[in-house]
C-alpha angles and dihedrals in degrees: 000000000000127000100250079051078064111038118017083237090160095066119076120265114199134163105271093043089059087056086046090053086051094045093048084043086051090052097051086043081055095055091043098064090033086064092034098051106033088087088068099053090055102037088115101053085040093051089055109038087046095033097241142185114233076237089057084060104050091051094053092042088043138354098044094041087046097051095061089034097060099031090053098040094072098057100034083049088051084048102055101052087058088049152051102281096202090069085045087062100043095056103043080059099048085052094047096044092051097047094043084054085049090052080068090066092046100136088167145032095246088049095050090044086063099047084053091056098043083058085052093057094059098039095052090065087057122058098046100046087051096053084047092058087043096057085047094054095041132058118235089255091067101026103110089046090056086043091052083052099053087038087060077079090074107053083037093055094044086049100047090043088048092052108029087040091056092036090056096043102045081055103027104020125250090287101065098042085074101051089047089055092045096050087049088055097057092047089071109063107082075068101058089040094042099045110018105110105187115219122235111264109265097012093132085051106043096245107112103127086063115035104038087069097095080198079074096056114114133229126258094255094049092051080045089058102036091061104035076064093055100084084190092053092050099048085042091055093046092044092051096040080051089055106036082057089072093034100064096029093065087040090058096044113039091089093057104037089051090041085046112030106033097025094246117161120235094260096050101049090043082066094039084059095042098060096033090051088029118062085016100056089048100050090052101043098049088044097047082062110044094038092050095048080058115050090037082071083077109039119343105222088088083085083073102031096051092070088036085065095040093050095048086043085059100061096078091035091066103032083067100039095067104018092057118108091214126068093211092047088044087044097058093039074056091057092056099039097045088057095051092047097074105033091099094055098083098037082045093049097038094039082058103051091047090050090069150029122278090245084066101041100106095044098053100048085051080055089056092041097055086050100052096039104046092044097037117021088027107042098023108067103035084050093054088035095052089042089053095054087044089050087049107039104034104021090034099233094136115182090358097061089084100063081056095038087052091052089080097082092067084084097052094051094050081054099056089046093053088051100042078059090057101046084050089061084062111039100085098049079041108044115086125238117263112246126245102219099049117138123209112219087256090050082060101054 
């Protein structure tokens, strides 16, 4: 396989394509968390059109999406650094897309489980191998801004699925607004196919002579290895799975804890959630970035202490947020804690790739991906969700078991705070030098 057959090297490579690539990247990561999240949004009108436990939801929102998910992210990311990344992509959109349109047709838990795997599958080829091009394009020093700007994809695709899922269904019903999200997905792909220049290995690093070479690609014990020596990277991964426990439990149950708890429709709180995840989410994760990238000029352990401030900032957050008696009083304790909840993701994500060479960037984003997704997309949600059927049906809380059930998480955030603080004790004897003669993309044209 020759090198152009990798990279599209002969093709020139200038500064605003690279923040094209990033923009077009941003889009497919929208689309990613649109398809991943709409199922919140509607887990009411699905629990009673299906007859479902709130343990039956956590399992389709979280444990049986992340199963798939983490088990398939390590080999499509291996994958992916011995291959043209740009295919990987493509058809990890076309799966999602398909699976997310077959969600539509779910008569049955166990049916609709399986839709939900079958979108794991395909997200779990994305997102590393993005952040994989990205690294490629941007130079360490403005990694985790590039990475903020990638991660906008997240709060934008939780916003769009919120609003767009509650929108549909209020008009179509919940079936069909998943057959309508899965269409626009596909749409997508002669894009991605037709634009999509992929960068040599190593070319933000000034490596490309190396680790362009997918013979040079090592194998997945050896990445496993490679990492588990690295003190920085495990603390880092504890500290994120510990985090993303909380991240993706109050994701999952903020629908049902507003439409329970306070008495809010499906369409209002679709627009509550998008503006809380929204503009929140945005706010945190641009800022966890470019504020990261800053301070790391420094010492760049901010990159660490950063989320470690964050994580410990979120405990009373939340405790108000779903302790207080009032919505607008619990709205406004969600703001706050909607924008601290991501501010970990880019210095997480950026920390990661410069850990490590190009020819192992995939494979260790899909490392931090299995982490974060089996603990805390996985684990987190079906917990809170099997606790809350246990506080209702056997301790008669009723609606109100799930604002207990979701306080859970407050452990597992002191936690990540104590770790981030860890891995920051490493990674500067971890982290490698940058190197002086490293040319940008723009630098090459």
């Amino acid at each position: 396989m020759s090198k152009n057959t990798l990279t599209d090297s002969d093709k020139p490579v200038g500064s605003s394509y690279r923040w094209y690539a990033l923009g077009l990247l941003f889009v497919i990561g929208t689309f990613n968390y649109i398809d991943r999240h709409i199922v919140v949004i509607l887990q009411e009108p699905i629990k009673h059109d299906l007859g479902l436990s709130d343990a039956q939801l956590g399992a389709i929102t979280g444990l049986g999406f992340a199963i798939l998910y983490t088990f398939m992210a390590l080999p499509i990311a291996w994958l992916a650094d011995r291959s043209v990344r740009k295919y990987v992509i493509s058809a990890a959109l076309g799966t999602w897309s398909f699976f997310t349109a077959l969600c539509g047709l779910a008569n049955s838990f166990t049916s609709l489980l399986i839709f939900r795997m079958g979108v794991a599958v395909g997200e779990a080829g994305a997102h590393p191998t993005s952040l994989a091009i990205i690294s490629d394009y941007f130079p360490r020093k403005e990694r985790a801004t590039a990475m903020a700007i990638f991660g906008l994809a997240i709060p934008a695709g939780v916003m769009i699925g919120f609003l767009s899922g509650g929108w549909l269904h209020e008009l179509f019903g919940w079936r069909n607004a998943f057959i309508f999200v899965g269409i626009a997905g596909l749409a997508i792909i002669p894009i991605v196919l037709l634009t999509l220049r992929e960068p040599p290995r190593g070319l933000s690093d000034g490596d490309v002579a190396t680790q362009s070479d997918p013979r040079n690609t090592p194998s997945l014990l050896v990445v496993a290895k490679t990492l588990w020596a690295i003190k920085s990277f495990r603390y880092l991964m504890v500290a994120c799975g510990l985090q993303a426990f909380t991240l993706h439990t109050i994701l999952s149950w903020s629908v049902p804890f507003y439409m329970r708890v306070h008495g809010v429709s499906v369409g209002e709180v679709a627009i509550f959630l998008a503006v809380l995840k929204g503009i929140g989410g945005a706010i945190g994760t641009y800022f966890g970035g470019v504020a990261a990238d800053r301070l790391a000029q420094q010492d760049v352990r901010w990159y660490m202490w950063l989320p470690a401030a964050s994580a410990a900032l979120l405990v009373p957050a939340l405790l108000i947020q779903f302790l207080a008696p009032h919505l607008n009083l619990s709205l406004i304790a969600g703001m706050i804690a909607f924008t601290l909840m991501p501010v970990f993701i880019p210095p997480m994500n950026a920390t990661g790739q410069s850990l490590v060479d190009a020819n192992m960037r995939a494979s260790t984003a899909a490392t931090i991906v299995i982490t974060t997704n089996l603990l805390g997309l996985g684990l987190g949600p079906f917990l809170v969700g099997a606790i809350s059927d246990v506080l209702a049906n056997v301790y008669g809380l009723g609606d109100h078991s799930i604002r207990y059930a979701v306080l859970v998480t407050l452990g597992f955030n002191v936690a990540a705070a104590f770790y981030f603080m860890k891995a920051a004790g490493f990674l500067v004897a971890d982290m490698p030098p940058e190197k002086s003669n490293v040319t940008t993309a723009s630098e090459r044209t």
